[in-house]
C-alpha positions in Angstrom: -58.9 -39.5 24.6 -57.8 -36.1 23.9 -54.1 -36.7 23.1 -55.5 -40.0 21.1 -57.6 -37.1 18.8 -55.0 -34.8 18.7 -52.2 -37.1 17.6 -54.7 -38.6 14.7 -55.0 -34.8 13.7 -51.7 -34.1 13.2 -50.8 -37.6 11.7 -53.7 -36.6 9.4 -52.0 -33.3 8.4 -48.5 -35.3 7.6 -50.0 -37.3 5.9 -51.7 -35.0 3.9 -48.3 -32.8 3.5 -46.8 -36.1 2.7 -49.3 -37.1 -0.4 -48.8 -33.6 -1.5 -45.2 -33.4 -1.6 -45.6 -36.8 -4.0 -47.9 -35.5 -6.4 -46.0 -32.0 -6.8 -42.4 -33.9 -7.1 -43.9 -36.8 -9.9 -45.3 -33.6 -11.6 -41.9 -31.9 -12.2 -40.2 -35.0 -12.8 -37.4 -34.2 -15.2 -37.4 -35.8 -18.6 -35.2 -38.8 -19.4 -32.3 -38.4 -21.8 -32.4 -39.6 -25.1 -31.2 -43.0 -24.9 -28.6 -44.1 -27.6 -28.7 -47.9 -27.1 -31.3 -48.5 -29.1 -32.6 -51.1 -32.1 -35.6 -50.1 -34.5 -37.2 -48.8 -37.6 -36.4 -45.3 -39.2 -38.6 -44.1 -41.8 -36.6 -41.1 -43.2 -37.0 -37.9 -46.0 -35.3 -35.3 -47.3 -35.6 -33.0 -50.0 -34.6 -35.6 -52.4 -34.9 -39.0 -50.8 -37.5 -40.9 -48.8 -36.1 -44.5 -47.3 -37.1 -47.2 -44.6 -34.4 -48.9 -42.7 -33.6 -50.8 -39.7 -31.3 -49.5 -37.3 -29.3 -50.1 -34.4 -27.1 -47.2 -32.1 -25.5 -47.2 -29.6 -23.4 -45.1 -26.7 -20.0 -46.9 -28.2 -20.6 -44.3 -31.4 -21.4 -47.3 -33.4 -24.6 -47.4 -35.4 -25.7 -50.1 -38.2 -28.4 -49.2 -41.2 -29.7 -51.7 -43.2 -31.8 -50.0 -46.0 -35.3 -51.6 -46.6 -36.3 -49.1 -49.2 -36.6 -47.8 -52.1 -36.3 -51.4 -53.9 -32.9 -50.1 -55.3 -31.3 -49.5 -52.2 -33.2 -52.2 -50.4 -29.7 -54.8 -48.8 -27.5 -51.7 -48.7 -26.1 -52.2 -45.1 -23.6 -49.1 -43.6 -21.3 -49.6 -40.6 -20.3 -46.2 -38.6 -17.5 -47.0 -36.4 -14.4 -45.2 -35.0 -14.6 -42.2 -38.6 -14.7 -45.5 -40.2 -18.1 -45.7 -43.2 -18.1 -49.6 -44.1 -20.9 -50.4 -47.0 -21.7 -53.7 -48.2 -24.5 -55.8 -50.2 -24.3 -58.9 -50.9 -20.2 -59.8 -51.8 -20.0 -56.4 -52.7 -17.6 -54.1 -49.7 -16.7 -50.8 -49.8 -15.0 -48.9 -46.4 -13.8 -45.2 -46.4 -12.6 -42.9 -43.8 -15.7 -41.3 -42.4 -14.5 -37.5 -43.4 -14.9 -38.3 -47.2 -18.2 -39.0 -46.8 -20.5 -36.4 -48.0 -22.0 -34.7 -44.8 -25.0 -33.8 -46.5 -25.6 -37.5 -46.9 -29.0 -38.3 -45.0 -27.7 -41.5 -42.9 -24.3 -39.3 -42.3 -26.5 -36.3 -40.8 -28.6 -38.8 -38.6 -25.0 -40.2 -37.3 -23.8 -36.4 -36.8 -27.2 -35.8 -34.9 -26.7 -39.4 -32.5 -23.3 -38.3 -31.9 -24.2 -34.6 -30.9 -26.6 -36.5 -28.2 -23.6 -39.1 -27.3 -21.4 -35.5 -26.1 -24.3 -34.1 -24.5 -24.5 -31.4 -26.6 -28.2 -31.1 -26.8 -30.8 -28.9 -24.4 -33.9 -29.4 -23.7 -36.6 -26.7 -24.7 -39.6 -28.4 -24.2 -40.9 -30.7 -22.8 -44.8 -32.2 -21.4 -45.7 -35.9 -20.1 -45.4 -37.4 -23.2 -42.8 -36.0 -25.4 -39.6 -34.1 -24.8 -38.1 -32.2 -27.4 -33.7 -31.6 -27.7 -32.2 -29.1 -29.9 -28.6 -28.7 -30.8 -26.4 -28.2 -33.5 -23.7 -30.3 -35.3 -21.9 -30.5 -39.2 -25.4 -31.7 -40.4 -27.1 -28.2 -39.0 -29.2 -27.2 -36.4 -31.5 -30.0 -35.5 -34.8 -31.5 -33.2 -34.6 -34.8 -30.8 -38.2 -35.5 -29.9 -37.7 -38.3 -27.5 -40.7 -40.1 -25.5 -40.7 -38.1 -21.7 -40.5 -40.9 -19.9 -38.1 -43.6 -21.4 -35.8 -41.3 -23.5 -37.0 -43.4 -26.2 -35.7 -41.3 -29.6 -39.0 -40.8 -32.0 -37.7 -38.1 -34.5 -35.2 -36.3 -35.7 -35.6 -33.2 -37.5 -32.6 -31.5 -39.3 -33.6 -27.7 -40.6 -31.1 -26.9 -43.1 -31.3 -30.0 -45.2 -35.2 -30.5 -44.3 -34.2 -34.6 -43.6 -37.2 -35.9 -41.1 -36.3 -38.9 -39.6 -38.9 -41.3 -37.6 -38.2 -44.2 -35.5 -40.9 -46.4 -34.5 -40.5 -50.5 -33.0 -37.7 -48.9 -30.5 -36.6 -51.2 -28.5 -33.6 -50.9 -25.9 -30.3 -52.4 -26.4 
């Protein structure tokens, strides 16, 4: 009866050590990555533009905006692919080499951002259970990745020098 009480005791410990090495490992869980594959809705400013467009990334360096608003740009559809910029509406196409694009352009400092992320050239600075936040620098500036902790869903990106503010919301994984 003795060893049956003693052997319960220390199975209770283990167990106990066990349930406590859990809880202490899911509490410094690191963060996911931002994840690049991605299809959604940015809602995006700047100094001097506000606009709402649907967008898709992903890890291939590709990414695809199709410009809801303002009314006037609302169709506009831009291609990023392989320093190629390819715009179209309607019958209208236009396709330039990616480097004579103005980098202060608001879609072309959200690419520069994305792509920063694709080299891993981002680090983490903070981070809690819900959100974890990236900097990093690229051609746009220095800039912010809040991502969601535990999906590496991307939520916003903020770019200092040229105050753009960019929001993605319907995320869903490509």
């Amino acid at each position: 009866m003795k060893k049956l009480l003693l052997l319960l005791y220390h199975f209770r410990r283990l167990a106990l050590i066990a349930v406590s090495l859990i809880l202490l490992s899911s509490c410094s869980q690191k963060p996911a990555e931002p994840v690049l594959d991605f299809s959604g809705v940015v809602k995006a400013s700047c100094t001097d533009l506000s606009f709402t467009a649907d967008i898709v990334s992903n890890s291939h360096d590709i990414l695809r905006v199709k410009l809801k608003s303002p009314e006037a740009l609302s169709g506009y559809t831009y291609l990023f692919k392989n320093g190629i910029v390819l715009m179209k509406k309607d019958n209208l196409r236009m396709k330039a080499e990616y480097g004579y694009i103005p980098k202060s352009s608001s879609l072309c400092e959200i690419y520069e951002v994305l792509s920063s992320v694709k080299r891993g050239e981002i680090e983490l600075f903070n981070s809690d259970n819900s959100f974890s936040e990236f900097k990093g620098s690229c051609d746009a500036g220095e800039f912010v990745l809040t991502a969601e902790t535990n999906t590496g869903a991307i939520r916003k990106i903020d770019v200092k020098g040229s105050k753009l503010e960019a929001r993605f919301c319907s995320v869903k994984f490509t």
